[in-house]
N, C-alpha and C positions, 0 to 999 in steps of 0.2 A: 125856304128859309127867308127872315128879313130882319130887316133890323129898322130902329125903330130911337126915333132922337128924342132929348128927353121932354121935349112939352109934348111928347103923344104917350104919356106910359100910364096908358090906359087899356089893356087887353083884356078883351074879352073872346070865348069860344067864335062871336059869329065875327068880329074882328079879325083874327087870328085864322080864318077859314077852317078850323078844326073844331073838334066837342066838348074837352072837356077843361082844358088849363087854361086861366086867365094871371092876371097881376094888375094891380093898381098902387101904385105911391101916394100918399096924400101929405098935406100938411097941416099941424096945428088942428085946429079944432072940425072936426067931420060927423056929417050923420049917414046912417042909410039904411039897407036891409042888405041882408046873404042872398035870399032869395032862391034861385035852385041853386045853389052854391054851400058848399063848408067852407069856413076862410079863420086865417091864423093870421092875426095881427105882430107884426115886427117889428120894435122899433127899429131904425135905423141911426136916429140922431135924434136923443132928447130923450122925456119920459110922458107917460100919459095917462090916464084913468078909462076902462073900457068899459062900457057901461051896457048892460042886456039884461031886462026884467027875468029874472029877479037878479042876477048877478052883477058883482061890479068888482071889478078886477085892475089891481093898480099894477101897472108896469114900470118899474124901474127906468129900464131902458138902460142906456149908456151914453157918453158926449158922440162919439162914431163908429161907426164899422171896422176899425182898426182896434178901438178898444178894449174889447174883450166880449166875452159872449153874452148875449140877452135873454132875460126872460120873454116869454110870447102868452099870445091869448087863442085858445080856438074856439070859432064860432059854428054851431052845425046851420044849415040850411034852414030858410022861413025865420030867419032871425032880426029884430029890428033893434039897432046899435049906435052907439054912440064914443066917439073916442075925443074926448078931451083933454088937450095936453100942448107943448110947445114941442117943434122937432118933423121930424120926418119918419113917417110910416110905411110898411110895405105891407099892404092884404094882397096876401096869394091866396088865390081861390082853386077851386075843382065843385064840376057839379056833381050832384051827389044825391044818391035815392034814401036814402037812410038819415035818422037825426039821432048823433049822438050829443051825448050831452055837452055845455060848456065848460071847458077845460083850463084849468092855468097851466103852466108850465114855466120850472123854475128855472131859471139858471144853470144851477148845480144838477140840474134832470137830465140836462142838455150833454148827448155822449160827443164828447172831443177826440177825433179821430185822427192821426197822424198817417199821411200816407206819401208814398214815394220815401227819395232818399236822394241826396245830393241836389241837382240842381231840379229834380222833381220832386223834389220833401215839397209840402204844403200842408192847412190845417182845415179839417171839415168840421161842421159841428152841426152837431146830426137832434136839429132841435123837432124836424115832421115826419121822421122816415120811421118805417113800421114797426121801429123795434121800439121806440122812443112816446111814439103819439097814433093813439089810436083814433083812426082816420078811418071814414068811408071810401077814398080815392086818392089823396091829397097826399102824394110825399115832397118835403122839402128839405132845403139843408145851405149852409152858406160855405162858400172854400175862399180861404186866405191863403194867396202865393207871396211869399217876399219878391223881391226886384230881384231880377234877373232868374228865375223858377221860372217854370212848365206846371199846369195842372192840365188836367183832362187828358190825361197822357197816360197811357196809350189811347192812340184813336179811339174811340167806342159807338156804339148805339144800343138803342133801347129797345133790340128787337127780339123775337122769339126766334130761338136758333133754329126749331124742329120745320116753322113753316115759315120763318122770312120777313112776316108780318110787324109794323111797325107798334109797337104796345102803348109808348109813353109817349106823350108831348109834350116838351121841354121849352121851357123859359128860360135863356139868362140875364140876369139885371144886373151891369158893373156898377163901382167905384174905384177909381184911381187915385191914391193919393197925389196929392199935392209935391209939388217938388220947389225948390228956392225962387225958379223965376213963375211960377203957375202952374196949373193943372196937369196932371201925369196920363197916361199915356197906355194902353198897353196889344195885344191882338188875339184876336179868335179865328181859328180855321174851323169851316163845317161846310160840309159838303165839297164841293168844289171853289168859294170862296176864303179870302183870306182878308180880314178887314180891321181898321182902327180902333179901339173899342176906348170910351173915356166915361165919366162920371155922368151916371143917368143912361145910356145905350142901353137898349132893351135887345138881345135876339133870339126871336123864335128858333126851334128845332123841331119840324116836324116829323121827320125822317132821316136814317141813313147815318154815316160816321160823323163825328167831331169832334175838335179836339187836333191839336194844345191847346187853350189859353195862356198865351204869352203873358207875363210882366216884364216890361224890359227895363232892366238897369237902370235903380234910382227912384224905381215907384211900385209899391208894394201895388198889389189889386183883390179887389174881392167880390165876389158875386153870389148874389142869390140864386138857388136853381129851383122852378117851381115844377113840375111834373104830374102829371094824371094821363089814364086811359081808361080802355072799356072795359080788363079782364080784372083780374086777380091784383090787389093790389102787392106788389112785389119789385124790388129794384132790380129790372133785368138789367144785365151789362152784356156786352159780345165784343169785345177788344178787335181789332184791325188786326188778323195774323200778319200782317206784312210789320207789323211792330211791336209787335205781344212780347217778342224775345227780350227787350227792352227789363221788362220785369223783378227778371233773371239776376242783373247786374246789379237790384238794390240789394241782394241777399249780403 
């Protein structure tokens, strides 16, 4: 596991010492290629134009991450691109053997998922996960906890029950809002660490439980989660028995 401050949020597979989930943030105006990669462009803050022969794909966007949900672009691999725009972007990538075509994806496409209950209600919005965006590798999705909420709760990981085996490799990328005197605040437990998480913090997952992400009191939080592996694309979940009962109590 590491974590990762925000002028290095540039992860790539051989960065990240793993295969297949990378993330890069950009600003304002960018060019590049996918390359062995599929990648879904995000805004985060602002709007943009995504431009790939022959496609060109205008994104809305939104003013921030708090503001309500965004439309997205998906790019397949071997692709050469261009985003033109003012704001902040998140390409989350997975590398990928297959080339599907480029994709928009609206808003209103975007399944809004309410989960937990009481001080573990929070909101997902389920704009790259398999039921939503057809992907070679690549699921994503963004969670919004109010201040003072739990997400990632119960404990979990991305393994295969029958043999153990770690499937998916997880990215998380915060934002904390702001609070009256500056920047908010909030925390991530994974593995045997428990650490500060603020605006821009990157943390890999490469294995094993994690989870809560804290918001504490006063400052909403939201993270993007990026995710890929080598099997079946599928969101496996395997909750912490030692907290699963937890569940129970939202009924």
């Amino acid at each position: 596991m590491s974590w990762y401050r925000p002028q290095a949020t540039e992860i790539t597979p051989e960065s990240a010492g793993w295969g297949f989930t990378g993330l890069r943030i950009v600003r304002d105006n960018h060019a590049g290629t996918t390359g062995q990669n599929e990648m879904v462009v995000v805004p985060l803050a602002g709007s943009c134009t995504v431009g790939c022969q022959p496609a060109k794909i205008e994104l809305t966007g939104r003013p921030n991450v708090f503001a309500g949900v965004t439309d997205c672009a998906y790019l397949p691999p071997d692709t050469e691109y261009t985003i033109t725009g003012t704001g902040r972007f998140a390409l989350a990538t997975a590398r990928a053997a297959g080339k599907l075509p480029v994709r928009y994806i609206a808003a209103d496409q975007v399944r809004v998922e309410h989960r937990g209950a009481g001080v573990c209600a929070r909101q997902v919005n389920n704009f790259g996960t398999p039921d939503v965006l057809d992907a070679d590798r690549l699921i994503a999705c963004e969670v919004l906890t109010p201040a003072g909420n739990w997400s990632s709760y119960p404990p979990h990981k991305h393994d295969n029950e029958r043999t153990g085996e770690s499937v998916l490799e997880e990215i998380y990328y915060f934002e904390v809002a702001d609070g009256p005197a500056g920047p908010g605040m909030g925390y991530l437990k994974a593995a045997e660490v428990l650490a500060e998480v603020r605006t821009g913090d990157v943390v890999l997952v490469p294995y094993g439980y994690h989870g809560p992400a804290m918001a504490v009191p006063g400052y909403d939080m939201y993270y993007l989660n990026v995710m890929a592996g080598p099997g079946k694309r599928e969101w496996l979940i395997c909750e912490d028995p030692a907290h699963s009962w937890i569940r129970e109590t939202w009924r």
